[in-house]
C-alpha positions as CSV (number, residue, x, y, z in Angstrom):
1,X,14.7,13.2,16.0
2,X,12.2,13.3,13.6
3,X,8.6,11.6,12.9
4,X,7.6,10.6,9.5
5,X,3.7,11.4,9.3
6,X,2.2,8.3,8.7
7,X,-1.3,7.3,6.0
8,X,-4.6,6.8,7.7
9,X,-6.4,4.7,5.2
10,X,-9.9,4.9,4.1
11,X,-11.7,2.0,1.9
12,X,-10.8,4.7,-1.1
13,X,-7.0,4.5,-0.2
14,X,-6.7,1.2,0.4
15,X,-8.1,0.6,-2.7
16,X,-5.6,3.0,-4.5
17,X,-2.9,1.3,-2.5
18,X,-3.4,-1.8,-3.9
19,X,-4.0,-0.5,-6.9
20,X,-0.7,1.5,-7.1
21,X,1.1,-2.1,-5.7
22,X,-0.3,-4.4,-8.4
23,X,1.2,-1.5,-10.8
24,X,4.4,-1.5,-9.5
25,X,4.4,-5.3,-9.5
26,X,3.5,-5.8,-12.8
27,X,6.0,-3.8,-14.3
28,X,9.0,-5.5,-11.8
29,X,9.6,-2.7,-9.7
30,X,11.2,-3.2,-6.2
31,X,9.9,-0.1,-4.9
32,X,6.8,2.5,-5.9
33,X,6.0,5.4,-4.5
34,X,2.4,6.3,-2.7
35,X,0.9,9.8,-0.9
36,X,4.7,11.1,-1.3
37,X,6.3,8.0,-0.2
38,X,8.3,5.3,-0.7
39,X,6.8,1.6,-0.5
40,X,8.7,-1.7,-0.9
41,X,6.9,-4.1,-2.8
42,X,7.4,-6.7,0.1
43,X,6.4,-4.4,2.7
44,X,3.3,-3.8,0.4
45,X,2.0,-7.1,0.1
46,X,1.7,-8.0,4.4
47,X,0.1,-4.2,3.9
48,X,-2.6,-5.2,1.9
49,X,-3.0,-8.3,3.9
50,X,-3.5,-6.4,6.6
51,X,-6.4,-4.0,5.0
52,X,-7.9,-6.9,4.3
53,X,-7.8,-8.4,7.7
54,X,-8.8,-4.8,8.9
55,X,-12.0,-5.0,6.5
56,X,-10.6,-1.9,4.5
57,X,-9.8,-4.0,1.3
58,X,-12.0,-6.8,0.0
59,X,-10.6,-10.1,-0.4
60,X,-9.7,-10.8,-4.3
């Protein structure tokens, strides 16, 4: 059994996160890829929630 390496995020990523999840929305996508992998757009938006929550992302 296998681990997939996980992304530690920095204020910098988040922010390109987010960035690369309002792309993805905006142009309908289900699914966008980020650091190599795969994102769901749901999964996304509780993720950028949480960066906010975590103080990584600021709220707008």
């Amino acid at each position: 059994m296998s681990m997939e390496e996980g992304i530690t995020f920095t204020k910098e990523k988040a922010e390109a996160f987010r960035d690369a999840y309002v792309d993805a929305l905006q142009q309908g996508k289900d699914t966008f890829t980020f650091e190599g992998k795969g994102v769901f757009i749901d999964y996304a938006k509780y993720m950028c929630e949480h960066l906010v929550n975590a103080g990584l992302l600021d709220k707008s």
